[in-house]
C-alpha positions in Angstrom: 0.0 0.0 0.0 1.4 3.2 -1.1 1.0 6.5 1.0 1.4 9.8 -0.7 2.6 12.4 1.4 0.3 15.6 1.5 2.7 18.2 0.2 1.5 22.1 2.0 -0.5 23.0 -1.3 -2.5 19.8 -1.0 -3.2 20.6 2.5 -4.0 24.1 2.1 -6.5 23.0 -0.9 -8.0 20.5 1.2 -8.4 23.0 4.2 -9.9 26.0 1.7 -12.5 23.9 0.2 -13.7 22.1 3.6 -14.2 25.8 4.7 -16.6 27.2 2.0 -18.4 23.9 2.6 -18.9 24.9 5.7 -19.5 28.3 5.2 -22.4 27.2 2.5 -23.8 24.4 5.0 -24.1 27.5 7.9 -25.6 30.3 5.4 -28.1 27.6 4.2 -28.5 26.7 7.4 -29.5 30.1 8.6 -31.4 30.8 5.5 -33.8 27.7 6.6 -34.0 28.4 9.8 -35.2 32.1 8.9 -37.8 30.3 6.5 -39.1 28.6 10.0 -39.1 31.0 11.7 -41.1 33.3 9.6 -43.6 30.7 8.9 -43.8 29.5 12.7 -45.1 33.6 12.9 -47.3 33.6 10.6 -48.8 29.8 11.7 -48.9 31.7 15.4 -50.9 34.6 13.8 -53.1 32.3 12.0 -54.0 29.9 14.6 -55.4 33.1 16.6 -57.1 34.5 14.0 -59.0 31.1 13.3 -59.6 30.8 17.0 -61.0 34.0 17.2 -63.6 33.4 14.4 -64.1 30.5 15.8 -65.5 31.6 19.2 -66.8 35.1 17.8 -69.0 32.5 15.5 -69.9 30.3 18.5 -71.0 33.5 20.8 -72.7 35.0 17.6 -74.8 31.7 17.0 -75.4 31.4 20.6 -76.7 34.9 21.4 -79.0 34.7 18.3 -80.4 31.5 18.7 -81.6 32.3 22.6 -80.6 28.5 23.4 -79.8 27.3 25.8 -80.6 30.2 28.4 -78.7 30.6 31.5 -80.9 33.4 32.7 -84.1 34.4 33.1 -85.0 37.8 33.7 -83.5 39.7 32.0 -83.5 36.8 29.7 -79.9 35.9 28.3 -79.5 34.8 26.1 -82.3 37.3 24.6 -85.1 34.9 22.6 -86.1 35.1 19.0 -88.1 37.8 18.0 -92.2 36.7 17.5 -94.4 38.4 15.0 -97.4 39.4 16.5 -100.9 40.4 15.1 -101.9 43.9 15.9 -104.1 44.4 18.5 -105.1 48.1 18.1 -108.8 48.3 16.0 -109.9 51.4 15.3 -113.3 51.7 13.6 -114.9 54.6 11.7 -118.7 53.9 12.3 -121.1 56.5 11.5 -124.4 57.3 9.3 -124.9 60.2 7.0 -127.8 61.3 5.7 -128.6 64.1 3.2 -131.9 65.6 2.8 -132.3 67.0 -0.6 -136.2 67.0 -1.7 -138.9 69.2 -0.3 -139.5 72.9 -0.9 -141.8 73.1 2.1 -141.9 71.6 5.4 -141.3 68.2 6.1 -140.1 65.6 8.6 -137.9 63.4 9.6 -137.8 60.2 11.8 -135.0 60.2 14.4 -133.1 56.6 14.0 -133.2 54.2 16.7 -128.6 54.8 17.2 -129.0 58.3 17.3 -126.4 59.5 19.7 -127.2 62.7 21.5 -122.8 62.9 22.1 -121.6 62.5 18.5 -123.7 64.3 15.9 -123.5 66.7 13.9 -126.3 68.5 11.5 -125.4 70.9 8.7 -127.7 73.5 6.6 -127.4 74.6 3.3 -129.9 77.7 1.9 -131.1 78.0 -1.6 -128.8 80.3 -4.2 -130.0 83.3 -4.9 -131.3 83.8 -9.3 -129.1 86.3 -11.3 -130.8 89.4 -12.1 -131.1 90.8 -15.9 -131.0 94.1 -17.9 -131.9 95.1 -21.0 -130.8 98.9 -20.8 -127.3 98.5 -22.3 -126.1 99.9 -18.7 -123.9 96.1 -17.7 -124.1 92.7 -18.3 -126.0 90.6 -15.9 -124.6 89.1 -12.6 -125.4 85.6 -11.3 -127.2 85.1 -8.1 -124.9 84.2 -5.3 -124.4 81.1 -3.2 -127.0 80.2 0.1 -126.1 80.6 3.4 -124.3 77.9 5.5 -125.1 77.0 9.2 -124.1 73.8 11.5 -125.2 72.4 15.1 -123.3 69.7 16.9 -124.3 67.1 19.8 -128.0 68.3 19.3 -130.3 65.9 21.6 -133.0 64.2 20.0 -135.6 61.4 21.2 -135.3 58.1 18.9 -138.5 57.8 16.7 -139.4 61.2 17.2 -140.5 63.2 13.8 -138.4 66.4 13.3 -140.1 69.1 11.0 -137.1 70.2 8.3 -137.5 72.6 5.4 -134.7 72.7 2.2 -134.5 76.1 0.4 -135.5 76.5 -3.0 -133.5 78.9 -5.8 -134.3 82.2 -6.3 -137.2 82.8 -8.9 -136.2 83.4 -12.4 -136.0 86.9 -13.8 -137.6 87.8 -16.9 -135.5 90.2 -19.7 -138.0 93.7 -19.8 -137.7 97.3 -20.7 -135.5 97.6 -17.8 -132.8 96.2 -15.0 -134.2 93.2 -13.0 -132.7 92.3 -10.0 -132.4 89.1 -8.5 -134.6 86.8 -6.2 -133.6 85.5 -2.8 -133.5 82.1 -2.4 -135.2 80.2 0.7 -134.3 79.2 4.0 -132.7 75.6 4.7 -133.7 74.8 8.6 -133.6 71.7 10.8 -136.1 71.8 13.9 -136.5 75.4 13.3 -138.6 77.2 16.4 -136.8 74.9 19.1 -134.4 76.9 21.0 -130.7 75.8 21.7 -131.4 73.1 19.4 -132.4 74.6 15.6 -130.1 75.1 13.0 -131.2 77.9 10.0 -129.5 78.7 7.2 -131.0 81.8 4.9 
C-alpha cells in the first residue's frame, strides 16, 4: 500500500474547500432556519385568528339563537323575535244622511242609534237667481251662493219626527224694458222654532 505524502499546497486546498463547505452548510442553514421562523409567525398569527372566528362564531350563534338560556329575567340569552298580530282596531262607524227634496216643510224620523254625544247636522240655503237688464247699462250678474249654518251634539228622542224645510232657488227673472234684479232664495232649517237646538240657514 502506497501512501502519498500531503505536500502544503495539497493541505492548504483541502483546508480552503472544507471551509466554504462549511460556510455554505451554515448560510443555508441560517437561511432555513429564517424560512421557519417566519412561517412558525405567521402559523402563530393564523392559529389566533382562526380561534378567534371561531368563538366570535360560536358567541354569535349562541346569542342569536336564545338556546340554551342561563338566565331568566333579563333573559340571556335574549329569545327570537315573534311576530305578533296587531291588537289596536280602530273603527270609523257612522251614518250620513242628506236631505235634498222638499220645498216646504217636512219631517224626519229620528233613527233608533241616534247618539245625542256624536252628531252633527249641517244646513245649506237655496242660491240666490241672477238678475237681468236690457238697458245696455252692464251685463248681468249671477245670483250668489245660500247661506251655510251647522249644530253639533244636538239631543234628539229616537223615533221622534223632526219638522225640516230645504231652500229652493231664487225665482227666475224675466228680460223687460228695464234692470231686474235678482230673487232670494229660501231658508234651509232643521227643527227650526226649538231653541238651543235649531239650525237655520237663509
Amino acid at each position: 500500500m502506497q501512501v502519498r505524502e500531503l505536500t502544503h499546497t495539497t493541505f492548504k486546498t483541502l483546508v480552503f474547500f472544507s471551509r466554504e463547505a462549511c460556510v455554505f452548510c451554515v448560510w443555508e442553514n441560517r437561511r432555513w432556519l429564517r424560512y421557519m421562523m417566519w412561517f412558525s409567525r405567521k402559523w402563530r398569527i393564523l392559529r389566533k385568528t382562526g380561534k378567534f372566528l371561531l368563538i366570535f362564531a360560536l358567541v354569535s350563534g349562541w346569542l342569536f339563537s336564545g338556546f340554551p338560556q342561563i338566565w331568566d329575567n333579563p333573559r340571556i340569552p335574549p329569545g327570537p323575535r315573534t311576530a305578533e298580530a296587531a291588537t289596536t282596531v280602530i273603527v270609523l262607524n257612522f251614518t250620513q244622511t242628506i236631505l235634498t227634496a222638499g220645498t216646504t216643510t217636512a219631517t224626519w224620523t229620528v233613527p233608533s242609534d241616534w247618539d245625542n254625544g256624536s252628531n252633527t247636522i249641517e244646513v245649506i240655503g237655496g242660491g240666490g237667481s241672477g238678475w237681468a237688464d236690457n238697458t245696455g247699462a252692464g251685463g248681468a250678474g249671477g245670483g250668489g251662493g245660500g247661506a251655510y249654518a251647522k249644530a253639533t251634539n244636538i239631543t234628539l228622542t229616537p223615533g221622534a219626527a223632526i219638522d225640516y224645510q230645504i231652500g229652493w232657488g231664487g225665482a227666475t227673472t224675466s228680460i223687460g224694458a228695464f234692470q231686474v234684479g235678482a230673487m232670494n232664495g229660501g231658508d234651509t232649517w232643521f227643527r227650526a222654532g226649538v231653541v238651543g237646538s235649531s239650525t237655520c240657514s237663509t
